[in-house]
C-alpha positions in Angstrom: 0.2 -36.9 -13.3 0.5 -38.3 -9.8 -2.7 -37.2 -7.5 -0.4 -35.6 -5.2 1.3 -33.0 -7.8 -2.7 -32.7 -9.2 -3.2 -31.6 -5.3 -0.5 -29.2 -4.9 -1.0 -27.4 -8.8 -4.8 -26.7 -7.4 -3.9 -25.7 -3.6 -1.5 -23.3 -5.4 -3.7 -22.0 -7.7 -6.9 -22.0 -5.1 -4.7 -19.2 -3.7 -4.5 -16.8 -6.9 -8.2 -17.1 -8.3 -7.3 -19.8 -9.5 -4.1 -19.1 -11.3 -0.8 -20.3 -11.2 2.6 -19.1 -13.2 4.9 -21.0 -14.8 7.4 -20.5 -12.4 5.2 -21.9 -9.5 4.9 -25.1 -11.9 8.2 -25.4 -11.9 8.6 -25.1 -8.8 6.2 -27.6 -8.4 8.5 -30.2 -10.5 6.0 -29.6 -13.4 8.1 -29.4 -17.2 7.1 -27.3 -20.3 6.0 -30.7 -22.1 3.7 -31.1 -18.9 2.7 -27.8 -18.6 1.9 -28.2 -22.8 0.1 -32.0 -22.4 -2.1 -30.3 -19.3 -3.1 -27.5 -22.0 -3.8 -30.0 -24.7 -6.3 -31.9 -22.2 -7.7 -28.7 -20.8 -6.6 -29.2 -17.1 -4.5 -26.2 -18.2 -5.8 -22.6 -19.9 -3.0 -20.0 -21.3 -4.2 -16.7 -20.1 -1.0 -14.9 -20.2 2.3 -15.1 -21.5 3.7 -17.2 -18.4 -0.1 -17.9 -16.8 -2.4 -20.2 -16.6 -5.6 -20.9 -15.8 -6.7 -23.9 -13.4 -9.4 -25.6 -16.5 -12.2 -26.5 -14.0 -12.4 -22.4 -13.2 -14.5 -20.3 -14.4 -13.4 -17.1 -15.8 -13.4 -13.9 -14.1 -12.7 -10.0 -14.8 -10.4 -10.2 -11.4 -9.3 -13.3 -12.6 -7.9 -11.4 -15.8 -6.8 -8.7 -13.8 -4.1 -10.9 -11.5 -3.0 -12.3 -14.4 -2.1 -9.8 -16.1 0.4 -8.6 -12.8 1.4 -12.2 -12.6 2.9 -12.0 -16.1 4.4 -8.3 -15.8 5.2 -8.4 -11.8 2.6 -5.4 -12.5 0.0 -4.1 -9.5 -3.6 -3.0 -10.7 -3.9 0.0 -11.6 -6.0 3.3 -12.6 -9.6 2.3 -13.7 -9.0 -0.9 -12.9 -7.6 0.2 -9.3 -10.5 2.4 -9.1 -12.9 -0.6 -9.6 -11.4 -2.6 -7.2 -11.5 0.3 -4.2 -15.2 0.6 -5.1 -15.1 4.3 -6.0 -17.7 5.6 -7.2 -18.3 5.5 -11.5 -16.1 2.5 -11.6 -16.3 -1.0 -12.0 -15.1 -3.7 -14.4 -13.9 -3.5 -17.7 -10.9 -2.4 -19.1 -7.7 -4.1 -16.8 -4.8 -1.6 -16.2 -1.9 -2.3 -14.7 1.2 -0.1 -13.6 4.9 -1.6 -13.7 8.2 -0.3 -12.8 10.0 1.4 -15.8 12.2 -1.0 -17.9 10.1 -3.9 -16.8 8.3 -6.3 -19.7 4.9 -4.8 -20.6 3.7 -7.6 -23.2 0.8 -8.4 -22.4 -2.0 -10.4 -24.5 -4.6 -8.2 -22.5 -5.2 -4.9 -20.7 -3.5 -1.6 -20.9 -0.1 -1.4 -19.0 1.6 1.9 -17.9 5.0 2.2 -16.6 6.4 4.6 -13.7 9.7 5.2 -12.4 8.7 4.5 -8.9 6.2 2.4 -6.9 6.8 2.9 -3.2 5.3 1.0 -0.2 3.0 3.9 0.4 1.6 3.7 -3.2 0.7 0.1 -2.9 -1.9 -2.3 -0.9 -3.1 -5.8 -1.3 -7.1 -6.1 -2.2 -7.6 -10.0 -1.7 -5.3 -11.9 -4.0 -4.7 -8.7 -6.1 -2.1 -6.3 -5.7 -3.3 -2.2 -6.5 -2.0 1.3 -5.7 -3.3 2.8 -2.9 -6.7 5.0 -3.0 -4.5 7.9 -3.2 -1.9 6.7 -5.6 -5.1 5.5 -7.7 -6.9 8.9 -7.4 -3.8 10.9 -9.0 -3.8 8.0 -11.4 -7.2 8.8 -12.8 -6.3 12.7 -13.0 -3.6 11.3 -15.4 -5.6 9.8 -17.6 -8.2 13.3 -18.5 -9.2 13.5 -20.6 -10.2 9.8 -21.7 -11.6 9.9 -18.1 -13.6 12.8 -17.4 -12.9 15.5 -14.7 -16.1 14.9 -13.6 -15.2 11.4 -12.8 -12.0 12.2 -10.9 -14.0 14.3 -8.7 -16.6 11.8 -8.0 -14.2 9.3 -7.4 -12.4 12.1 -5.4 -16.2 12.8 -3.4 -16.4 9.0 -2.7 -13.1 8.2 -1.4 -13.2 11.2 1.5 -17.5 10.4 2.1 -16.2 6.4 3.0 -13.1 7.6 4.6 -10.6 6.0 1.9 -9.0 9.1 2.2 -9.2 12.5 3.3 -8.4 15.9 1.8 -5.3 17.0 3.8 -4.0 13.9 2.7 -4.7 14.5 -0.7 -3.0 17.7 -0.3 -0.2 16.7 0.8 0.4 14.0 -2.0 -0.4 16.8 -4.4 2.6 18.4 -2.9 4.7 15.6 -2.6 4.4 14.5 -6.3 4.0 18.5 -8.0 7.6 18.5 -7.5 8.8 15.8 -9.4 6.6 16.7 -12.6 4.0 13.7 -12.0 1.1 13.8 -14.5 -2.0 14.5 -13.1 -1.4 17.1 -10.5 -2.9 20.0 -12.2 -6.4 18.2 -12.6 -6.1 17.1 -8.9 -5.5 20.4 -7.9 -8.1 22.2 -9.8 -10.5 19.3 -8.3 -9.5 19.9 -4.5 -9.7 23.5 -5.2 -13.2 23.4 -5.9 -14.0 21.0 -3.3 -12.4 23.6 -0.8 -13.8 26.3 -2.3 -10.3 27.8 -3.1 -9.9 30.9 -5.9 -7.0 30.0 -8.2 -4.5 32.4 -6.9 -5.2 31.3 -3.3 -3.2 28.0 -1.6 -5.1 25.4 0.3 -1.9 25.5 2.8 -2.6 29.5 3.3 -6.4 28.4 4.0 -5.1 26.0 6.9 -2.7 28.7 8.2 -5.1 31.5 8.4 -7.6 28.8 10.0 -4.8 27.5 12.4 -4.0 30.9 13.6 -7.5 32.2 14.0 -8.2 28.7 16.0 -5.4 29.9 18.4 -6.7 33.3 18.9 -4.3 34.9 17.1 -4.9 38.2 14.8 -5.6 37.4 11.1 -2.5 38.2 9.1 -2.5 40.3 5.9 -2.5 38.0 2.8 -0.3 38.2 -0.1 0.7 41.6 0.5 3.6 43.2 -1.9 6.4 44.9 0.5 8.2 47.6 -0.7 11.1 49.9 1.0 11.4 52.9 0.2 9.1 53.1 -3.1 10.9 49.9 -4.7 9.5 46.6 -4.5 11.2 44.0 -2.1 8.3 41.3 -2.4 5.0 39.4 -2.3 4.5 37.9 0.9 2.0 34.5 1.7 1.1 36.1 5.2 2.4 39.7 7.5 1.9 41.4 10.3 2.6 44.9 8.9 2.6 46.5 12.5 5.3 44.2 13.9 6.8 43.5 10.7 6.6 39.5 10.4 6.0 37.8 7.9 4.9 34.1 7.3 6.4 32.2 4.1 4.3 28.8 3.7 6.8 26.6 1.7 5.3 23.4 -0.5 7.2 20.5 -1.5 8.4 22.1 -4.6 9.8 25.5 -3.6 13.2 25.0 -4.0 13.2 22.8 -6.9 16.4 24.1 -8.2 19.5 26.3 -7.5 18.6 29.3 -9.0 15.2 29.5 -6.8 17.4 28.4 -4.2 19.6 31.2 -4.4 16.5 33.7 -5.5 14.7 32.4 -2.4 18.3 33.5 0.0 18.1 36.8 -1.8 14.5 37.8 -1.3 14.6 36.6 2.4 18.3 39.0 2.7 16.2 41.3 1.0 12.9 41.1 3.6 15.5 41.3 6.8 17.6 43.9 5.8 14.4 45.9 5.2 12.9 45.1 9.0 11.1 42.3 8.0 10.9 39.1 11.0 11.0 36.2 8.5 9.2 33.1 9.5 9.3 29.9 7.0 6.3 27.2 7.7 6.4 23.3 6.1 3.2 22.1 5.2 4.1 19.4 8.3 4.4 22.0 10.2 1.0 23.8 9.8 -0.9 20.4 8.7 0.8 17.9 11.3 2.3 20.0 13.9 0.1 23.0 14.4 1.1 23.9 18.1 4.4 24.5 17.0 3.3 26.9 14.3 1.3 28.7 16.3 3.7 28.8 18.9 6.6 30.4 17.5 4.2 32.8 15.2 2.8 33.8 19.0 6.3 34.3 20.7 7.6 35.9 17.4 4.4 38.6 17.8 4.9 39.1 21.6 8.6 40.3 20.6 7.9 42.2 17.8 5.4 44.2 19.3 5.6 47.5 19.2 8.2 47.6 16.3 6.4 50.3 14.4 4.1 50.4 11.1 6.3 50.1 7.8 5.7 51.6 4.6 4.4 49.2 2.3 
């Protein structure tokens, strides 16, 4: 082969840890019977199904790692992910990758999973290596209890928010983001950031940040999850109220209104709360985690007006 093409295989593969596809030597005018006589001589290692290894390279674990999402147009993954972000109880060894659903997942190494959905959010570039974010990773791991440990998710968990990979609001909001399209993984996650906020299992993290939100603004602490009845029949349980000026503060996740029927059972209890003298006010978690001043605000002005409405019987 001319010195020139010799050049321009290496400068590409300098580039991917010493890697290069068969595509890229293709693109680089370089045929299959080339790309088999560079094997035969050793300037060329199979490592994959369509990559190759520059011969004077050394192997490396992230070596095997990119090659593997070379092949599959995959992105590392889980443990592997894990490894790469430097949480803690991880390093190298096995290589997982992630690919879109319906992609090829032959691989001649590593463990492959596939999901229907890999957004810009759940993906970063680590050096020449493309991963899932510290978050997207995190949930990953939950996944996969229990070949990994709970333990280990929560250390991994403890890690990420000590370095400040991540942080736990952030984590709670993904955890309500993905509970409501059925994601594995959510329930360990949960039970892990309960414990790390020191949350009972019938209590919500996003009540926690209310009640804290509202005694930050001076405001009186609410009664929580009180059941409201009229007239000896039971209306409903209620996140938050203000029995004397009858308000009450619904706290709505991600996955509230995951179909019609709790749609149209979610219309009928607030119908219900209203008719019976109930203020209804309805909080996103943006709007008590990102926009607090409004939520405070309105619960404020909503008070003020009430006041004086009367104690109900609950």
């Amino acid at each position: 082969m001319a010195p020139n093409l010799d050049g321009a295989i290496a400068e590409r593969a300098c580039r991917q840890l010493g890697l290069i596809t068969r595509a890229q030597l293709h693109e680089l005018g370089v045929s299959d019977a080339a790309i088999r006589r560079r094997c035969r001589v050793g300037s060329l290692v199979a490592v994959g199904t369509r990559t190759f290894r520059a011969g004077a390279v050394p192997p490396t674990w992230k070596m095997r790692v990119l090659s593997v999402c070379l092949d599959l147009g995959g992105v590392a993954s889980h443990r592997t992910a894990a490894a790469l972000h430097g949480l803690a109880g991880f390093g190298p060894g096995v290589v997982e990758v992630s690919v879109v659903k319906g992609s090829s997942t032959r691989t001649r190494t590593g463990v492959v999973h596939t999901t229907t959905n890999l957004g810009p959010d759940d993906l970063v570039q680590l050096g020449e290596i493309p991963a899932t974010s510290v978050a997207r990773t995190l949930f990953g791991l939950a996944a996969l209890v229990p070949d990994v440990t709970e333990e280990r998710v929560r250390d991994a968990v403890d890690c990420a928010v000590r370095d400040g990979q991540a942080s736990d609001s952030w984590l709670w909001w993904r955890l309500e983001r993905l509970r409501c399209r059925g994601r594995n993984g959510v329930a360990v996650m949960e039970d892990v950031l309960r414990a790390r906020a020191g949350i009972g299992p019938t209590e919500s993290w996003l009540e926690c940040v209310a009640l804290n939100r509202l005694a930050a603004a001076g405001l009186p602490r609410p009664v929580v999850q009180q059941r409201i009845r009229l007239r000896g029949a039971f209306v409903a349980r209620v996140d938050l109220c203000y029995p004397a000026e009858r308000v009450v503060i619904e706290l709505i996740g991600y996955d509230a209104h995951s179909s019609r029927a709790q749609m149209i059972a979610g219309a009928n209890r607030r119908n219900e709360l209203q008719l019976a003298g109930w203020e209804v006010l309805e909080f996103t978690y943006d709007d008590v985690v990102r926009a607090p001043e409004r939520f405070v605000g309105m619960v404020a002005r909503t008070l003020a007006a009430r006041a004086g409405v009367g104690q109900p019987r609950l």
